[in-house]
N, C-alpha and C positions, 0 to 999 in steps of 0.2 A: 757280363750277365746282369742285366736289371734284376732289381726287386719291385716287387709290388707291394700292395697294402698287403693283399692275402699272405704275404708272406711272415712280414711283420708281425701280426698278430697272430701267425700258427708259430712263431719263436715265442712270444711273449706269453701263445696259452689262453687265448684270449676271441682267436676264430670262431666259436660255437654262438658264442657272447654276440660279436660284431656282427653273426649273420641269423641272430633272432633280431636284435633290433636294427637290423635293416631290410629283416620282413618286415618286423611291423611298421616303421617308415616308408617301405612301399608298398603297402597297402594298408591305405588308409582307413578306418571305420567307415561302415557305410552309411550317409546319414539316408534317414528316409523323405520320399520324395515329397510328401504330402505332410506338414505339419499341421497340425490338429489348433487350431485356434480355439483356446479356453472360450467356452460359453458365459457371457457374462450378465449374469439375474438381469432383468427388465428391471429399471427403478419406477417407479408408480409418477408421475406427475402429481403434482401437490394442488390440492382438492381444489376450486376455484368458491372462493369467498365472496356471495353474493349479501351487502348490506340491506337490513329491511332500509322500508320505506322512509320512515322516521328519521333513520340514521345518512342513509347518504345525502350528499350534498347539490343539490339542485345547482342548476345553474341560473346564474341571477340576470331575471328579465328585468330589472330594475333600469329608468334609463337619470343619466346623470342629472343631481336635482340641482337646479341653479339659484344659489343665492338670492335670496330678491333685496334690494339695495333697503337702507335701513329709511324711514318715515323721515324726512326733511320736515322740523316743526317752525313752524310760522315766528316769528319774535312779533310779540307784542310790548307795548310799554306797559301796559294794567291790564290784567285778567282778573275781570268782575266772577265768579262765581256761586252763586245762588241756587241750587236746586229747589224746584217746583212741588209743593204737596203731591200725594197721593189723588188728594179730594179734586171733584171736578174744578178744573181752572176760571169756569166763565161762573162759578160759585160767587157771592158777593164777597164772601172774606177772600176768596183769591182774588178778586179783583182790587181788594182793599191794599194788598198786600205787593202787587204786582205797582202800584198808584205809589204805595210808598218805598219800594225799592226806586222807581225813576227817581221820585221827589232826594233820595238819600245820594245817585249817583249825581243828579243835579248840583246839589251842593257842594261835590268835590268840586266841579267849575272842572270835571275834564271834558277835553275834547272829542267828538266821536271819533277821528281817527286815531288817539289815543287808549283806548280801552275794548277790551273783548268782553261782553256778554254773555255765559255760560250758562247753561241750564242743567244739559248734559252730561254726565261724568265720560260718557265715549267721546265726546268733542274736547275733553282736556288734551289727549295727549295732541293733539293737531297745532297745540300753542307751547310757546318758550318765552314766559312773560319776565321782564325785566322787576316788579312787581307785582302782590296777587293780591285780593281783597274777597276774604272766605266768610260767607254767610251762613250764621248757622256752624253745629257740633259737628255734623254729619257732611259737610263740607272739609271743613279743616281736616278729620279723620283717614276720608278720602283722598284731599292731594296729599295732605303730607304723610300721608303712611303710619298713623299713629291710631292711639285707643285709650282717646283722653275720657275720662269720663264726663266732662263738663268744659266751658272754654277757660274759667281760668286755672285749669289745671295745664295749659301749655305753654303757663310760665308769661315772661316778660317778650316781646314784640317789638320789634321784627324777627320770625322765624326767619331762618336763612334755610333753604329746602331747595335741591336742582338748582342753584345757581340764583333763587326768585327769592325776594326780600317778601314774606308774607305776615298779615295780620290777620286777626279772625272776630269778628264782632257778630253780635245774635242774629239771627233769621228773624227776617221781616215780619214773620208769622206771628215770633214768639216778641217781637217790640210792642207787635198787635195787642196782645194778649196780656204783657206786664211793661205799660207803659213809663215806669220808672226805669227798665232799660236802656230806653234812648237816649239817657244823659253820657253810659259809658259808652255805649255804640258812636254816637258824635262825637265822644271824646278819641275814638282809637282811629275815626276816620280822619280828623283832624292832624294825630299825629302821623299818620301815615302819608298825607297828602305835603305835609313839613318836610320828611323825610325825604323823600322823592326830589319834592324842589329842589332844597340844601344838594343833594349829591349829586344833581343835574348840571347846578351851577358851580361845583367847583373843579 
């Protein structure tokens, strides 16, 4: 005589037990067919931030600027520097004046291919004088960058300025004018022109 389950557990008391929950293991809940998928709120997109005018940033029509290579200046041995009165040039005292500026480069005994002639303060930077011979306050001021108030407020001579050994003796004008000037004026051409030699020759 076999036994079964069912027997088993109508000994043990327990058949009522084993065959509720093997109803509810055979039949399972019933799930439903169509599950409901939660609605989920619309989120808003995030407002579009349009900069004023002022504020955003162009784009740059700019076209690349080139360098332009630096001024190559001329080497001279002397740059003569002399600026020109205001007054008309072909005036007699400019004439006077221009007569003794030749007469005063004459006496250095330089060479024309030795020396630059200046009149202009825009034609200095065009030179890279080895020496300079500044005529006149308003000369000296100019190349050398300074704001003497008179010439001999710039001290003893040779300024050394840009690599250029310079001296500054009165404008031709003003020799004109207070001819007891010319003694120091020939005095500092003199030493300037010694200076030169000397350091030429050693």
């Amino acid at each position: 005589m076999s036994v079964t389950r069912e027997d088993i557990f109508r000994e043990l008391e327990l058949l009522p037990v084993w065959q509720l929950n093997s109803a509810q293991v055979a039949a399972p809940r019933p799930v439903s067919q169509s599950i409901a998928t939660p609605k989920v709120a619309d989120v808003p997109e995030p407002p579009q931030i349009i900069l004023p005018p002022e504020i955003e940033t162009p784009h740059s029509t700019l076209s690349p600027v080139s360098a332009e290579p630096p001024l190559e200046k001329v080497a001279v041995t002397w740059l003569l520097y002399c600026p020109l009165p205001d007054t008309n040039i072909e005036a007699p005292a400019s004439a006077d004046m221009l007569t003794l500026l030749k007469n005063m480069i004459n006496a250095m005994q330089l060479l024309s291919t030795d020396y630059q002639l200046v009149h202009d303060e825009q034609v200095l930077l065009r030179y890279q004088p080895e020496y300079a011979l500044l005529f006149g306050l308003a000369a000296a001021n100019t190349f050398l960058g300074t704001q003497a108030p008179d010439v001999e407020t710039l001290g003893n001579q040779p300024v050394l300025h840009a690599q250029s050994n310079c001296w500054v003796i009165d404008h031709p004008a003003d020799l004109l004018q207070t001819p007891m000037l010319k003694r120091n004026a020939w005095r500092v051409m003199c030493d300037a022109k010694a200076y030169a030699t000397q350091k030429n020759t050693q």
